[in-house]
N, C-alpha and C positions, 0 to 999 in steps of 0.2 A: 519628527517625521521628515524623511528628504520631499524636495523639491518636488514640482510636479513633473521635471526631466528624469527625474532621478528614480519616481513612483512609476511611470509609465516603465521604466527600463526594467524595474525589480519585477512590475506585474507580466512583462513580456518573458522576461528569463522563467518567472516561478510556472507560467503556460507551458514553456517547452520543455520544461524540467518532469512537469503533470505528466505529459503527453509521451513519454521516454517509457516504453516498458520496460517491466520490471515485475518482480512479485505482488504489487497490488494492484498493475493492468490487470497482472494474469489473473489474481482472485478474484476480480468482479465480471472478468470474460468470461471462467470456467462456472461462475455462480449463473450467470443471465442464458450461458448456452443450456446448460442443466436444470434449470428451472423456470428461467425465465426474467423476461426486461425489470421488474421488481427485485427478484431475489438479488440482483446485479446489482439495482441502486440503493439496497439494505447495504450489500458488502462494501461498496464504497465510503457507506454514510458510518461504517465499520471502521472501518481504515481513518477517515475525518477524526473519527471520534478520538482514534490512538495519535494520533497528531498532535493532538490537542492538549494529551499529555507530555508527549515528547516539548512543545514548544514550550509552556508554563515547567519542565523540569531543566531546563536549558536557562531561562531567566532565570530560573529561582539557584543555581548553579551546580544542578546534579550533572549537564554535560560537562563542564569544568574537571568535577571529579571524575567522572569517566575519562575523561581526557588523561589525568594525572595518574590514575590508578590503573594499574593494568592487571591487576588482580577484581576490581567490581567492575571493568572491562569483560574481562573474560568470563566470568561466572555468569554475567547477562548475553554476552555474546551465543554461550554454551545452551543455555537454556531457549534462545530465539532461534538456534540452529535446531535443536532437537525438535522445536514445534513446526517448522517449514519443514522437516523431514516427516513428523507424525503426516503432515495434510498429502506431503507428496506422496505416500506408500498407502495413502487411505484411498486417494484416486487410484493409483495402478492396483491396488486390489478390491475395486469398485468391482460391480458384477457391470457385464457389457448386456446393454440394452437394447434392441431393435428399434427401426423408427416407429415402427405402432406405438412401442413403451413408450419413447420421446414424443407422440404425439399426446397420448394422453398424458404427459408428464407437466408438460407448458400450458397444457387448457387447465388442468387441474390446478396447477400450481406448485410450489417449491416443496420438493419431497422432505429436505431437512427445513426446520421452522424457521422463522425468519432472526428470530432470538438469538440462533445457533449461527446462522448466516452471519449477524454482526457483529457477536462476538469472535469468531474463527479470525474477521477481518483484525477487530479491535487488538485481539490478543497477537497477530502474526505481526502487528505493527510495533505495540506496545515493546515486544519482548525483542526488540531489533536495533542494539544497540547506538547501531553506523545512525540510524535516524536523528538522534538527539546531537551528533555529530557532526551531521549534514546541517542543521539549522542553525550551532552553532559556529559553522564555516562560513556559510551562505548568508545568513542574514545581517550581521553585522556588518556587510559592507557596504548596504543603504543606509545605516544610520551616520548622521553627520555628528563630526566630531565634537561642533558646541552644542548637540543637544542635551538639555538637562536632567532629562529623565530617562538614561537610554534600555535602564530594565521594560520601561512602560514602551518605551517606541518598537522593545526587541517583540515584545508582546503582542503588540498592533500589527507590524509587520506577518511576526509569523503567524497572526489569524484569516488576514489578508492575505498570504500564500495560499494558507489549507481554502477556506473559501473560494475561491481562485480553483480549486484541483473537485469541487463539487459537482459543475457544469461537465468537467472533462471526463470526469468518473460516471457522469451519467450519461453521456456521448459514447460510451463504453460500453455500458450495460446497454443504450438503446440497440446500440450497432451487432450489438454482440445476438441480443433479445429477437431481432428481424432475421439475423443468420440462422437463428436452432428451427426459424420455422419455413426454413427452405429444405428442401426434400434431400438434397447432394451431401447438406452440411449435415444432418440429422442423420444421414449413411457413416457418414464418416466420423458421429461424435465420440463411440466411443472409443477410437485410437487418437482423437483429439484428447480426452480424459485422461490416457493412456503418457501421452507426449506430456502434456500440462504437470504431469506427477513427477514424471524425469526431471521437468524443468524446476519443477520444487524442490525436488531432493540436492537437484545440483546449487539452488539458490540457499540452503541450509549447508553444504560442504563448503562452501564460498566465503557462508558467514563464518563458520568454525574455523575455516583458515587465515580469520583477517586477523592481520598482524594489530596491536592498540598500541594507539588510537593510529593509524595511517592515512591514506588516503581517503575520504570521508564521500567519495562520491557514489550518489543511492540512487537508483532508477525506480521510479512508479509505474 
């Protein structure tokens, strides 16, 4: 493990890295304004959960071969681009709701269960190949060079990022969860559902054109 100079600086960077939207801001935003501050902290604990994978496949050296192979590159690439496009054409052909709907939508609670909420997150993460990429870029350059065990430190680190991105995803959902139940915001959700779908489609044409392995920088 680095220093305690060196831990403060990874935990400061992996904050502001959290805090950078991206496709998993946006999934736990569109989740808490449409259902509510819950269904928000479900989709982020979504998203955690495919992290989780990506970090234990990067130790164990499935990023490596994504790295080297630009054909199990692009076959996950292709499939993580098709499902941010399935979610984005699923919002813009969401039916548009009134604020009565959305009021009783948030007292009630989340229209899609919360099962479906995790997994949507789990899998938009899971199937996102730049992620494994990213941690394979980023994390390695807190680990010191005499340490002995650096699969076990790659480990620790990247659990200590995701953990780190829990508080900030639920700073999301809270933030998000107070705005559906203001009267302006609830006017305007469903051209916000509307915009959030575009921005998905366009974060799936994004991933279909990323060249492998290149620039590896991933916004949450």
């Amino acid at each position: 493990m680095p220093d305690l100079p060196h831990l403060l600086a990874f935990i400061a960077a992996g904050l502001l890295l959290n805090l950078t939207p991206g496709p998993d801001v946006l999934y736990v935003v569109t989740n808490s304004l449409r259902s509510g501050t819950r269904a928000g902290i479900v989709a982020g604990l979504g998203i955690t959960a495919g992290c989780f994978v990506h970090i234990f496949a990067a130790a164990a050296g499935v990023g490596a071969l994504l790295s080297a192979s630009v054909t199990a590159f692009t076959v996950l690439k292709y499939i993580g681009a098709a499902y941010l496009l399935y979610l984005g054409a699923r919002m813009l052909l969401s039916r548009a709701a009134s604020p009565t709907d959305l009021d009783a939508t948030v007292a009630a609670g989340p229209q899609r269960s919360l099962r479906a909420i995790f997994l949507g997150g789990f899998w938009s993460n899971v199937l996102n190949p730049k992620v494994v990429l990213f941690f394979l870029a980023f994390v390695p350059q807190f680990i010191q060079p005499e340490a002995g065990n650096k699969a076990l430190a790659f480990v620790l680190l990247g659990m200590l990022f995701n953990f780190n991105a829990i508080p900030v995803n639920v700073a999301w959902a809270l933030a998000a969860g107070w705005m559906a139940r203001r009267r302006t915001v609830q006017r305007g959700m469903q051209w916000f559902e509307r915009v959030a779908g575009v921005l998905f489609i366009g974060f799936g044409l994004k991933l279909a054109l990323a060249d492998a392995p290149g620039a590896v920088r991933v916004g949450r």
